[in-house]
PAPA-446386 format. One record per atom (N, C-alpha, C): x, y, z; residue in three letters. Coordinates in steps of 0.2 Angstrom, whole numbers, plus 5000, padded with zeros to 4 digits. Layout:
N
XYZALA/...
% end
This chain:
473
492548245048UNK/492448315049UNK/493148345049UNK/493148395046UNK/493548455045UNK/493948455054UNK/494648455055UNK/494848475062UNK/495148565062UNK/495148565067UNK/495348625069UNK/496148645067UNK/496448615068UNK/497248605064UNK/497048625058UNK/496848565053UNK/496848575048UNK/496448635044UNK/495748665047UNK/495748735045UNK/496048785046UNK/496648775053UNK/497148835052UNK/497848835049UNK/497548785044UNK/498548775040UNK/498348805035UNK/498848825034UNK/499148855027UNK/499248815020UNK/498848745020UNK/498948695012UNK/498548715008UNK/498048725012UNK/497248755007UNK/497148815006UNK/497848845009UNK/497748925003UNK/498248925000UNK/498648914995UNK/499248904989UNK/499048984987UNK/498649014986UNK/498649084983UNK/498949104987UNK/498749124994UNK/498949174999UNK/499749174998UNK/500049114999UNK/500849104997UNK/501049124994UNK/500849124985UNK/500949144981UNK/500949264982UNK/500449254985UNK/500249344987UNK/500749354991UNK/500849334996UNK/501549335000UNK/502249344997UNK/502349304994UNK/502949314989UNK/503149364985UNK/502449364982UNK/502249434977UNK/502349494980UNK/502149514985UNK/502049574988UNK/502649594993UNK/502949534996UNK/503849524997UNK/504049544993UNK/504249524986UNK/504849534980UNK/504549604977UNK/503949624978UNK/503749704975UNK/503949754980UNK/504149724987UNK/504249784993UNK/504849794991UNK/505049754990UNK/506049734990UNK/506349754985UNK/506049734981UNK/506049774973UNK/506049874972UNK/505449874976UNK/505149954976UNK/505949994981UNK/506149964985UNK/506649984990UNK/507249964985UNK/507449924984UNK/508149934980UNK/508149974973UNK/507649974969UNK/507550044964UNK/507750104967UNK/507250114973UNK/507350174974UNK/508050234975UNK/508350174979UNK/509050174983UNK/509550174978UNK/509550134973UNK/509950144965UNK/509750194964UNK/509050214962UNK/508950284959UNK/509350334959UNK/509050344967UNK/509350394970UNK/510050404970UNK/510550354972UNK/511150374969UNK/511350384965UNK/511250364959UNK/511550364951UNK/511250454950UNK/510450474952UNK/510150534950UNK/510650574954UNK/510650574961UNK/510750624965UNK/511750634961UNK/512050594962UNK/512950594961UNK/513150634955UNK/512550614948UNK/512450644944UNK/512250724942UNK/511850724948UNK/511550794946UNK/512050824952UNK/512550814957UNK/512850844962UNK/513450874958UNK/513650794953UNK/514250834949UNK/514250874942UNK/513650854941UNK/513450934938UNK/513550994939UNK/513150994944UNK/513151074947UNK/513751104948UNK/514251044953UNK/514951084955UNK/515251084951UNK/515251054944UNK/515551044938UNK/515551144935UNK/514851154935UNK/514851214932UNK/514951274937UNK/514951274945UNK/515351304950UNK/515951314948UNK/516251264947UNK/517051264947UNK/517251314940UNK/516751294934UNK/517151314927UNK/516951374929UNK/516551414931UNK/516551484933UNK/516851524937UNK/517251494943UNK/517651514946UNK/518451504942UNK/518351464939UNK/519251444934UNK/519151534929UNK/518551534927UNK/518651604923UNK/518751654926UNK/518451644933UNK/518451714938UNK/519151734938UNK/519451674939UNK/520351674940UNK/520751684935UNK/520351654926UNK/520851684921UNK/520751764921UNK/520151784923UNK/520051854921UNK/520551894926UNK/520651874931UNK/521051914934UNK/521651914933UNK/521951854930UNK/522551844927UNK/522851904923UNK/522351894919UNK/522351914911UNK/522352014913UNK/521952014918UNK/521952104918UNK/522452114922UNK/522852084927UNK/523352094932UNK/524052094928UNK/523952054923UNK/524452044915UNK/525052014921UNK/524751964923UNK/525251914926UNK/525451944933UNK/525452004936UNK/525752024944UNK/525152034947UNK/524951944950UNK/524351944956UNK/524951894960UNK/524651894965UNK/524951834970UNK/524251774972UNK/524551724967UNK/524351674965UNK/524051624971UNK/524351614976UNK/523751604983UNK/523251634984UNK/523451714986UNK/522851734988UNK/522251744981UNK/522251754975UNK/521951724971UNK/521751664972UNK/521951584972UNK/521451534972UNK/521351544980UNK/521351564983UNK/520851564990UNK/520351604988UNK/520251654986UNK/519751684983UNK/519451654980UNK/519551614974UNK/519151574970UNK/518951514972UNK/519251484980UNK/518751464982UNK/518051474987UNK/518051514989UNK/517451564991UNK/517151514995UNK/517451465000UNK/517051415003UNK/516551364997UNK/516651354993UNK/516251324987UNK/516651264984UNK/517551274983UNK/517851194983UNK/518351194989UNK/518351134989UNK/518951114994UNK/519651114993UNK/519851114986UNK/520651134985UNK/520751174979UNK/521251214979UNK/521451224970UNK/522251224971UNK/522151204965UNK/523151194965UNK/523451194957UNK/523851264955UNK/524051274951UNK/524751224948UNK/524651194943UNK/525451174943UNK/525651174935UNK/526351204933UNK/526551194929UNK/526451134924UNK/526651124916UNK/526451084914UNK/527251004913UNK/527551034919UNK/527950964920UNK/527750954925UNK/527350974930UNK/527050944935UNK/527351004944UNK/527751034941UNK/527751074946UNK/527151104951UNK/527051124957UNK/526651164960UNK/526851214958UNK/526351284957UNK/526351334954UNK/526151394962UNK/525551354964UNK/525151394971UNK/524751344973UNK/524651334979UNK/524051294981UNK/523651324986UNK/522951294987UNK/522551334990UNK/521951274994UNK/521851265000UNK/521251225003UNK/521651145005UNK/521551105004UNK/521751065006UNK/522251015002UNK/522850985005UNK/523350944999UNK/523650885001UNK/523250894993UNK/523150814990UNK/523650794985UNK/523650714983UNK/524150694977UNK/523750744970UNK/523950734964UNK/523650754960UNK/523350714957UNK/522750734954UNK/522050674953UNK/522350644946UNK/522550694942UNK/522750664935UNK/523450654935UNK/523550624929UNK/524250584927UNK/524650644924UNK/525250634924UNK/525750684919UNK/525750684914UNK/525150634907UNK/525150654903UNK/524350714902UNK/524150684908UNK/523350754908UNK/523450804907UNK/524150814912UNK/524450884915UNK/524550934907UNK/524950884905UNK/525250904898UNK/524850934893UNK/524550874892UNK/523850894887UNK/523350964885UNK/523250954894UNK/522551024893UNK/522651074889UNK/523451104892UNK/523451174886UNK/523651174880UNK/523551114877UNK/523751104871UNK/522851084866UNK/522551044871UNK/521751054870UNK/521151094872UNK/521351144876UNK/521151184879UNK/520451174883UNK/520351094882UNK/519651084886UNK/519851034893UNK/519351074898UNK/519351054905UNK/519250974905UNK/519050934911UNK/519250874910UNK/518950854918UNK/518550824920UNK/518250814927UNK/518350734928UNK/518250724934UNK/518050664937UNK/518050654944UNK/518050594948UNK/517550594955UNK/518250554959UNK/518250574962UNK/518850544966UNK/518550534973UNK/518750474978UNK/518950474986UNK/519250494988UNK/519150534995UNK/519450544999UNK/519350555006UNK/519950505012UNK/519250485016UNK/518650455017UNK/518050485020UNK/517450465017UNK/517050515011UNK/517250535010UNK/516950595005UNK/517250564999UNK/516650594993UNK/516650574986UNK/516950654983UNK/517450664980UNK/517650734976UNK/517550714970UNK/516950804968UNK/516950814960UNK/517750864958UNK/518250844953UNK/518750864952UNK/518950894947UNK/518850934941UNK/518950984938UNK/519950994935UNK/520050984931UNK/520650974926UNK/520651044921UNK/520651104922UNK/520651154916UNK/521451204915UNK/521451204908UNK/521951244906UNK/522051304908UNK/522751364912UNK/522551404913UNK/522951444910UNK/523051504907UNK/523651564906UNK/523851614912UNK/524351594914UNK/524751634918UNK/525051714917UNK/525051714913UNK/524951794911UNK/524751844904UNK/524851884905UNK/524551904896UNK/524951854890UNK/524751884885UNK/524951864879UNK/525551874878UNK/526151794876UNK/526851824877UNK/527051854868UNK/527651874869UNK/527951914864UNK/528051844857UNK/527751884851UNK/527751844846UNK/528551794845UNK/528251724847UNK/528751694845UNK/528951634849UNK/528651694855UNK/528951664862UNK/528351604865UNK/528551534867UNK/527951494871UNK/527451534874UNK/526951494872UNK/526451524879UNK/526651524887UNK/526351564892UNK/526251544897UNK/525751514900UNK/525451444900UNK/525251394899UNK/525351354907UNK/524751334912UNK/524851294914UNK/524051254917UNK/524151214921UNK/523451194923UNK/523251184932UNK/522651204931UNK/522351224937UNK/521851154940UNK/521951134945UNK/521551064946UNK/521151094953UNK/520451094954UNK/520151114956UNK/519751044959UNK/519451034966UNK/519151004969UNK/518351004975UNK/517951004974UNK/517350984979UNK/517050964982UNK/516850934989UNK/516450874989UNK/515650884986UNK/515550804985UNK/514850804983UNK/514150844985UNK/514550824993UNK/513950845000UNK/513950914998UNK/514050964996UNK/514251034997UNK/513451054989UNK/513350994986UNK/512651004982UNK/512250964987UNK/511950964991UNK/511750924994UNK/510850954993UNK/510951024994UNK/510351054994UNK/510251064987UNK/510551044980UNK/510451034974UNK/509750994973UNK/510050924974UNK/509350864974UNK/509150834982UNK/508750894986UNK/508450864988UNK/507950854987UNK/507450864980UNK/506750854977UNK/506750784978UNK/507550754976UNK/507650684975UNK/507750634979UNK/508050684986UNK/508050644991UNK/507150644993UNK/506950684992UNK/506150684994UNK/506050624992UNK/506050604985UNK/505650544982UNK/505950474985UNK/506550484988UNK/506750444991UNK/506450424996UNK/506550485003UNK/506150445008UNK/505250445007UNK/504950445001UNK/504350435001UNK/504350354997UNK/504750364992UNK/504650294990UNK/504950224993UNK/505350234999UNK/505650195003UNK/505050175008UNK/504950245010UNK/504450235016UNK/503750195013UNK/503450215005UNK/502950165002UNK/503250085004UNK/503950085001UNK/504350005001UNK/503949975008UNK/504550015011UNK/504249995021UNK/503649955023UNK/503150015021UNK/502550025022UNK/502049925020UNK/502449935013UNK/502249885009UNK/502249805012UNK/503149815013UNK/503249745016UNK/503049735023UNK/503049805029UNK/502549785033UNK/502049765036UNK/501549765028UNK/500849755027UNK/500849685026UNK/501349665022UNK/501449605020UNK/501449545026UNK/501949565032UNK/502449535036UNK/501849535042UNK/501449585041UNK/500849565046UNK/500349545046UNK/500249545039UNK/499649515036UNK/499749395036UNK/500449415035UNK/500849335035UNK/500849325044UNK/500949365048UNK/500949345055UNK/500249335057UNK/499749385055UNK/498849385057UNK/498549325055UNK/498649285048UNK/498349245045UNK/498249205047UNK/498449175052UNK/498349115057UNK/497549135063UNK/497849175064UNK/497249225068UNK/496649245064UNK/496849265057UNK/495949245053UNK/495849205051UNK/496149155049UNK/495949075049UNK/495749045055UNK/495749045060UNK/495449055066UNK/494949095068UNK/494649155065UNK/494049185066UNK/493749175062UNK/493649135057UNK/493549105049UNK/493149065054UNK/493749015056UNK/493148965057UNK/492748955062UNK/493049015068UNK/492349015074UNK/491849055070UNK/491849095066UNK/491449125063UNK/490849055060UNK/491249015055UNK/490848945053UNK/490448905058UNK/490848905063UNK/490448885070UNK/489948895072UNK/490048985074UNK/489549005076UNK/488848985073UNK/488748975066UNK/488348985060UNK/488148935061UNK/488448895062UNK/488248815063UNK/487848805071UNK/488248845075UNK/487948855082UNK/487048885083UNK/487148935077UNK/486548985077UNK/486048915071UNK/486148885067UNK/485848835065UNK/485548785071UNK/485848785075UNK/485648725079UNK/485148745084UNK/485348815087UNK/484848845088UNK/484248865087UNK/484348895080UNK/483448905077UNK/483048845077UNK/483548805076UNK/483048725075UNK/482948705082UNK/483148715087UNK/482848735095UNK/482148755096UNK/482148805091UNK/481548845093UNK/480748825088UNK/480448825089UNK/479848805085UNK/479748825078UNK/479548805075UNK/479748815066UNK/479048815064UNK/479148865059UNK/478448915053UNK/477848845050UNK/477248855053UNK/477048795051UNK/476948745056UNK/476948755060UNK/477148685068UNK/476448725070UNK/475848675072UNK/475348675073UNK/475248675082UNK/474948705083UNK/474748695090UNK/473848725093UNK/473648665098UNK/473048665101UNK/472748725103UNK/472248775102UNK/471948815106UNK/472148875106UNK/472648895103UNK/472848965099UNK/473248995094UNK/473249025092UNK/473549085086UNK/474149105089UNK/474849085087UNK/475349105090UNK/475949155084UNK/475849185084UNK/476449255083UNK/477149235087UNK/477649235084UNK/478349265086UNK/478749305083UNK/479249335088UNK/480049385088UNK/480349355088UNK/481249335088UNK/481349325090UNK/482149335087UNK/482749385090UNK/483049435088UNK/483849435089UNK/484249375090UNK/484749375095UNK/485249435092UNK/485349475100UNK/485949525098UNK/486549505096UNK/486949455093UNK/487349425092UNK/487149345086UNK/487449345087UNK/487449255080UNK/486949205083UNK/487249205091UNK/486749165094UNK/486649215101UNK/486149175102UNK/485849205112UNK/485649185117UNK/485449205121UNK/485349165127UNK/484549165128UNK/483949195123UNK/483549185125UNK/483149135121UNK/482749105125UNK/482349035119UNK/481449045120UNK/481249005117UNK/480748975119UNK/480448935114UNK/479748915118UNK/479848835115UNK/478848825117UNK/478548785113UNK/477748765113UNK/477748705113UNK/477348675118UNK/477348605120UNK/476648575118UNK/476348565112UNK/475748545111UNK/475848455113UNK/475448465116UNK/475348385121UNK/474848325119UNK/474748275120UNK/474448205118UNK/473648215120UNK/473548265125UNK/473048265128UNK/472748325126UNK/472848345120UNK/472648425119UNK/472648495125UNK/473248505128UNK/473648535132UNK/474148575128UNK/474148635128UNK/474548685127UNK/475248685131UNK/475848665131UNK/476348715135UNK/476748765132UNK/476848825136UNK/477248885135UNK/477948895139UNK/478448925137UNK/479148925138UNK/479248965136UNK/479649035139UNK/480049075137UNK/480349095142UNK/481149095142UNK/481749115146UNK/482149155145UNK/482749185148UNK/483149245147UNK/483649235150UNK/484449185150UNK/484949165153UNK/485249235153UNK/485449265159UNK/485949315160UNK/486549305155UNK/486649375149UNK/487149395145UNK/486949375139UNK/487449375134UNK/487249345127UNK/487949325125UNK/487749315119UNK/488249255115UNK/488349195115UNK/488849175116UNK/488849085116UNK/489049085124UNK/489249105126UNK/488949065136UNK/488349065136UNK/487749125134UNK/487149115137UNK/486949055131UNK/487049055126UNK/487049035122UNK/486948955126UNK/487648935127UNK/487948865130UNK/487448845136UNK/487148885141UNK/486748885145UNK/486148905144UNK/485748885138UNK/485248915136UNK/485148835132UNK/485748785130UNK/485648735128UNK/485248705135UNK/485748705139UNK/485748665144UNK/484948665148UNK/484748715147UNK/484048745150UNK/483448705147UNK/483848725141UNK/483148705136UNK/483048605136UNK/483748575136UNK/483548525137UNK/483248485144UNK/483348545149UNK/483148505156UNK/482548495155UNK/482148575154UNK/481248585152UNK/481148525148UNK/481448495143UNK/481048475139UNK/481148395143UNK/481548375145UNK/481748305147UNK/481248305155UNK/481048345156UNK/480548345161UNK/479948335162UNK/479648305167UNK/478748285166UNK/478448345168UNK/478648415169UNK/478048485173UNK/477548485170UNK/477348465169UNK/476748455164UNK/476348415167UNK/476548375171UNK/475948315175UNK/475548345181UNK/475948375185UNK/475548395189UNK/475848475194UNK/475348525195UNK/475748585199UNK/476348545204UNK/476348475207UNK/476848455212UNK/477548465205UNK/477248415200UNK/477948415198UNK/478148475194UNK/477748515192UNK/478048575188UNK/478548595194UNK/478248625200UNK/478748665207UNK/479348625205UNK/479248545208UNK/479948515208UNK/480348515203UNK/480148535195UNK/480448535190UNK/481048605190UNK/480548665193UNK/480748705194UNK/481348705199UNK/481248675205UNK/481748685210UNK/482548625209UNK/482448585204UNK/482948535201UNK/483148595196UNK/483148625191UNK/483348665186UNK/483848735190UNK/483448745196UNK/483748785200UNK/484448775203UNK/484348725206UNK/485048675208UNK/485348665203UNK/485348645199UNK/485748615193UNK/485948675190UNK/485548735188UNK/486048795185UNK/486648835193UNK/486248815199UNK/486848865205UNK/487548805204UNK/487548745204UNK/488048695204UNK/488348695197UNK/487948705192UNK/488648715183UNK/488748765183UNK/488448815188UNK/488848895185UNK/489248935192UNK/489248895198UNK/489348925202UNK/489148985205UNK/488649015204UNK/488149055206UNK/488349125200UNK/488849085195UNK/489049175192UNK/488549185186UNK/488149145183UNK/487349135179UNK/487149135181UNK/486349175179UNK/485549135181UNK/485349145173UNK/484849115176UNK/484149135170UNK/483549155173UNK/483149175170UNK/482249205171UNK/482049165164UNK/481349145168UNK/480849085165UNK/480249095166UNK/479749085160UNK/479249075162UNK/478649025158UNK/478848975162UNK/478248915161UNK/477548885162UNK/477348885157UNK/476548895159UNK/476348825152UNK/475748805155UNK/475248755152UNK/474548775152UNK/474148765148UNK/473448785144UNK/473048715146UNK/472648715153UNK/472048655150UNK/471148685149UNK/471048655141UNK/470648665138UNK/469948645142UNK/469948605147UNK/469648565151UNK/469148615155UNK/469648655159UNK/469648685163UNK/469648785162UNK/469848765158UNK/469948855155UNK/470748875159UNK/471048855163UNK/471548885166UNK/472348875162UNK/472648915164UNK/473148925160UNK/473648925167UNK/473848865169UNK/474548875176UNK/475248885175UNK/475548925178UNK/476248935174UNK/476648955184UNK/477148975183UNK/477848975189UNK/478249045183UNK/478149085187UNK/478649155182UNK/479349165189UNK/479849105184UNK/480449115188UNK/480849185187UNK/480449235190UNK/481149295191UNK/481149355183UNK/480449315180UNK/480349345173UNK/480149385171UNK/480249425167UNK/479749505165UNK/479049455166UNK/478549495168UNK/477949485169UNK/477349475163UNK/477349415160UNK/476849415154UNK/476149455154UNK/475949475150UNK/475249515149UNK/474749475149UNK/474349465150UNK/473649445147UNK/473149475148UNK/472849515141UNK/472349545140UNK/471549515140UNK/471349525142UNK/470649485142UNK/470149515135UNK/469949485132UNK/469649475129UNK/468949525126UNK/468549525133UNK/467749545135UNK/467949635137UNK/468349635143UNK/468549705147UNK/469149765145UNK/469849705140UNK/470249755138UNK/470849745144UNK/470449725150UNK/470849715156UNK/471849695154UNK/472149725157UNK/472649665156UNK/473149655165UNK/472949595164UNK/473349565168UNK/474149535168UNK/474649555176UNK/475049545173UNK/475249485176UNK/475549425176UNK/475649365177UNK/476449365179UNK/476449375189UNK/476949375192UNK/477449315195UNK/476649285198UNK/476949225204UNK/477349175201UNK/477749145205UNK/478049095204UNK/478749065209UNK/479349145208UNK/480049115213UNK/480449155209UNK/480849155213UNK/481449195210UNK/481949145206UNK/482449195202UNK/482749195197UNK/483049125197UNK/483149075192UNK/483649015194UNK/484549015192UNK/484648985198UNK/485248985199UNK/485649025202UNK/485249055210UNK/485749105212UNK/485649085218UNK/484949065222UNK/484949015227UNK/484848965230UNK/485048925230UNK/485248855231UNK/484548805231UNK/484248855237UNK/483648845241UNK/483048855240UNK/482948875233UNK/482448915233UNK/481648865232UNK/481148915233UNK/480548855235UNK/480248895227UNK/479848875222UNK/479448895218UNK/478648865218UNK/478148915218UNK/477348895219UNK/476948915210UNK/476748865210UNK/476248855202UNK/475548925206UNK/475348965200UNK/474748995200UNK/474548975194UNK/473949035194UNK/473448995188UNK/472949055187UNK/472749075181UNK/472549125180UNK/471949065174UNK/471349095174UNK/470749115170UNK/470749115162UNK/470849075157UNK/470649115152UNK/470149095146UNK/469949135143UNK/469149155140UNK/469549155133UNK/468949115127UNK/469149135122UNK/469249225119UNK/469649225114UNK/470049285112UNK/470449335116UNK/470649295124UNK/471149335126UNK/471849325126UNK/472149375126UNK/473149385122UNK/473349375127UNK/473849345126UNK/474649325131UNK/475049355127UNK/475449385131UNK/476049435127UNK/476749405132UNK/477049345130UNK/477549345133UNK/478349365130UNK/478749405134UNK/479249445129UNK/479849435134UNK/480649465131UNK/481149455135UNK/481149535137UNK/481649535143UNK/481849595144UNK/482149645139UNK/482449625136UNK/482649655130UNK/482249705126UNK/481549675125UNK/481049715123UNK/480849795128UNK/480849775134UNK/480649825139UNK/481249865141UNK/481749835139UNK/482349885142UNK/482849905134UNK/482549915131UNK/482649925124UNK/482850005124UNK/483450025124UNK/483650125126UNK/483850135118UNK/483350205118UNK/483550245114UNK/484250305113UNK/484450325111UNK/484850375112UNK/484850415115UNK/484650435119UNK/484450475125UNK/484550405131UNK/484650355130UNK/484750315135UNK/484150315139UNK/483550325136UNK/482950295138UNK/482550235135UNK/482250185142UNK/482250135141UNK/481450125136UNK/481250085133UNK/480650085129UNK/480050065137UNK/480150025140UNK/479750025146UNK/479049975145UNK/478849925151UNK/478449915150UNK/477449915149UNK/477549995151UNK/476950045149UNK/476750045145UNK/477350075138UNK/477250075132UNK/477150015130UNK/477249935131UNK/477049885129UNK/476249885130UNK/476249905137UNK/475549885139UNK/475049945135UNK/475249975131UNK/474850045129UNK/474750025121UNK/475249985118UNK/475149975112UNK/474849885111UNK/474749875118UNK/474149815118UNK/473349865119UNK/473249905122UNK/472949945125UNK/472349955117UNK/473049975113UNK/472750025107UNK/472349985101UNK/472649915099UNK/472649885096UNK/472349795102UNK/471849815104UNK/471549775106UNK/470849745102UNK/470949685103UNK/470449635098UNK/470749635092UNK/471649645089UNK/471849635083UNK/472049565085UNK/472149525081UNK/472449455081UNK/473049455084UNK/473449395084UNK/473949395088UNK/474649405083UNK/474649405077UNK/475249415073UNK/475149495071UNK/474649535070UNK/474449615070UNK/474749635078UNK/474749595083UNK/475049625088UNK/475649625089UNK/475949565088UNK/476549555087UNK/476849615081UNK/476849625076UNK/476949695071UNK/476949765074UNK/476549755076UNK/476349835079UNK/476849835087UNK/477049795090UNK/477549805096UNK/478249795092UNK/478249765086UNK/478949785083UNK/478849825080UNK/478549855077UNK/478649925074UNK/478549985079UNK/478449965085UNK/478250035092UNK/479050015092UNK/479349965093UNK/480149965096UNK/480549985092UNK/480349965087UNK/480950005082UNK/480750075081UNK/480350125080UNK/480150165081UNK/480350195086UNK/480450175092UNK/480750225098UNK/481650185097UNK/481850145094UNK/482650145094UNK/482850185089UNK/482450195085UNK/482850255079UNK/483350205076UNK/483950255075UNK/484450225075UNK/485050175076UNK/484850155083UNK/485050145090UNK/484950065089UNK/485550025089UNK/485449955089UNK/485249945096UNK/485049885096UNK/484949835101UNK/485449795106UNK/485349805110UNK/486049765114UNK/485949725119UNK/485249685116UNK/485149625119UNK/484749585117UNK/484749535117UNK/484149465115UNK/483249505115UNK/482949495106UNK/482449515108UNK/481949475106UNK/481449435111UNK/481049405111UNK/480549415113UNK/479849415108UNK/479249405109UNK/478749355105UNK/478249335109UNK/477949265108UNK/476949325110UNK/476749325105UNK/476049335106UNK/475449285106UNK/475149265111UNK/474649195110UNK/473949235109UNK/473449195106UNK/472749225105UNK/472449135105UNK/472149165111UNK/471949095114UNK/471149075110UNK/471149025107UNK/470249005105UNK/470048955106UNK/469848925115UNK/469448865114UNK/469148825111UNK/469448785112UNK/469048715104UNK/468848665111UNK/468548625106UNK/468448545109UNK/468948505109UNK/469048455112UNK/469648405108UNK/469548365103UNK/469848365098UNK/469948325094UNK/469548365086UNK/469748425089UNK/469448465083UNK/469948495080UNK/470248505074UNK/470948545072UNK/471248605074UNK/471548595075UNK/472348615078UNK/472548695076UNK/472448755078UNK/472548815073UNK/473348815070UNK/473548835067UNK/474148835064UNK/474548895068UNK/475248875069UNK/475748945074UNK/476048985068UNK/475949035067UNK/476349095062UNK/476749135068UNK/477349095063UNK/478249105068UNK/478549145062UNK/478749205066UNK/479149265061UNK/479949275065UNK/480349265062UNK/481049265064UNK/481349325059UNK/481149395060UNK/481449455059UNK/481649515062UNK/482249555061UNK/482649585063UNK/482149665067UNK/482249665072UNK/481849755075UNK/482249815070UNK/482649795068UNK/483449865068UNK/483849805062UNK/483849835056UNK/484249805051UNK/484949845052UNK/485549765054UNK/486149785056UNK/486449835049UNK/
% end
């Protein structure tokens, strides 16, 4: 047998690892794209833009050269032309002299043959420098110093080195920053999925297999109960029987006997799932390992031993309701002990009458001490027993009303002298009728009998056992 370790390890899934892996190196992957992207696009499109700031302000400043014909005052021009848009400008001769400077100073970005060059190329000339923590887009353009000199004469010729930081396009690519924190935050999102999916797995490997358990639980259980086909003495048996969970706390059980003797069993352990579950085994096998059947002394006694036995394994924080009863053909009487149980019906036959079958004792397992007394009730061919759990009677609709034991007694009332499986239909179809929509939320259980006197040793009527849902989950 499979152990509990080894269906929560991890050897018998090699896919999952494999998925782990995969979904790791695609978060991590999605996240380092992004973040390259983003630099390379954003530094790109920053130095662009300041690129074509700068070459528009370098005109701003030829043009005023040119019309001033050489007498401006060469600071307060590049202050102007920097307009809070660069960081420095600095004019300098073509041997490298400062000519004006403006904003902040720095070494010069270019070498003394750059210097030389421009006015002789007459093309600008950029690149990206450090400084501090800031990245500068920097700007190298040729400038003229005054008008146009007298034929013959050198130009006046020098170059203008211009400066920005990147941050200053910041509001250029934030489209780009947008797709940044969107595709980072997918990365994130990814690998957290991943990293709790990897943490949880042990926890559903773990509900996997209480889940398999339960299945196996609720298997063991049905085989508990009487099965489609199981013949028994003296009547036509109908069943419900409906756990509001995988398994439940309610059972029952037909005891066709060596002497042509009917017994009946239906119980209802306080709660559901696998504790009532757990203490619904325990019930079922003390009934069955019991002689109550021999006589009303031992039935009480059987009852007052079950009693102690559930106060002493539960500590008084369980009970159950029970009701156990025996069929003698003999006699026509039907004796039974209704521990604390919803009250079985039996309708009679001839009158319509229905009676409700109380006697017995209270609840098992909550008083130590309790006395239990066997009664006995009458019965005539063609009369119904309708034994059911609470669940059926306290069955609330949306209005949080409960279906009630009236309406049971009413749709026996209606459908009197139908068989005992036409009855059993007709109370599940009144039940799910009054829940609507409105699941169940507790054990539902009902056992319909239609009693038909035989002789002994004449054959056996067949029990039609129906195990279906009131309210499809």
């Amino acid at each position: 047998m499979r152990s509990l370790a080894g269906s929560l390890s991890w050897k018998g899934y090699p896919w999952f690892k494999i998925w782990l892996i995969f979904g790791t190196l695609l978060a991590l992957l999605l996240l380092y794209t992004s973040i390259s992207n983003y630099i390379f696009i954003s530094r790109r499109i920053s130095a662009d833009h300041l690129r074509r700031d700068m070459n528009r302000q370098v005109a701003i400043l030829e043009d005023q050269l040119r019309q001033s014909r050489g007498q401006v005052d060469l600071p307060a021009a590049l202050a102007q032309v920097l307009q809070d848009k660069m960081d420095w400008a600095v004019i300098r001769a073509r041997d490298g002299r400062v000519v004006a400077r403006a904003g902040l100073e720095l070494d010069a970005s270019f070498k003394a043959d750059q210097l030389q060059a421009r006015p002789r190329t007459r093309e600008p000339i950029t690149r990206i420098r450090r400084h501090g923590s800031d990245d500068f887009v920097v700007l190298l353009a040729p400038i003229r110093l005054g008008p146009p000199p007298a034929p013959g004469a050198p130009p006046n010729f020098a170059t203008l080195e211009t400066g920005a930081s990147l941050e200053r396009a910041t509001a250029v690519f934030w489209p780009v920053r947008q797709n940044l924190i969107i595709n980072c935050a997918a990365g994130l999102a990814l690998l957290g999925a991943v990293i709790l999916i990897a943490m949880r797995f042990r926890a559903y490997l773990a509900g996997q297999y209480v889940e398999r358990q339960l299945a196996v639980a609720r298997q063991v259980q049905q085989g508990l109960l009487p099965q489609a086909g199981q013949t028994v003495p003296h009547a036509h048996v109908a069943a419900e029987f409906v756990p509001a969970e995988q398994v439940g706390g309610d059972f029952y059980d037909l005891y066709p006997m060596t002497d042509d003797r009917l017994g009946m069993v239906l119980g209802d352990v306080a709660g559901k799932g696998i504790p009532a579950a757990l203490l619904m085994g325990v019930i079922h096998g003390a009934v069955r390992s019991s002689n109550w059947t021999d006589s009303a002394t031992a039935h009480e006694e059987a009852s007052r031993r079950i009693n102690r036995l559930l106060f002493e394994r539960s500590s008084g924080s369980s009970y159950s309701t029970m009701f156990w009863s025996y069929f003698e053909p003999s006699s026509g009487l039907l004796r039974y002990i209704n521990a604390g149980h919803c009250a079985p019906l039996l309708m009679k036959k001839t009158s319509g009458e229905i009676v409700a079958l109380v006697d017995g004792g209270p609840v098992l397992g909550l008083l130590p001490a309790a006395n239990y007394g066997q009664a006995s009730v009458i019965v005539e061919a063609g009369d119904v027993l309708l034994m059911y759990s609470d669940g059926i009677v306290e069955a609330a609709n949306k209005a949080a009303e409960e279906f009630g034991e009236e309406r049971l007694r009413d749709v026996m009332r209606a459908h009197h002298g139908a068989t005992a499986n036409e009855i059993r239909g007709h109370v599940v179809d009144a039940v799910r009728r009054f829940l609507g929509s409105t699941q169940p939320q507790d054990d539902l259980t009902l056992v319909v009998l239609e009693f038909a006197p035989i002789a002994i040793g004449e054959p056996a009527a067949p029990v039609s056992l129906v195990n279906a849902q009131l309210v499809k989950a």
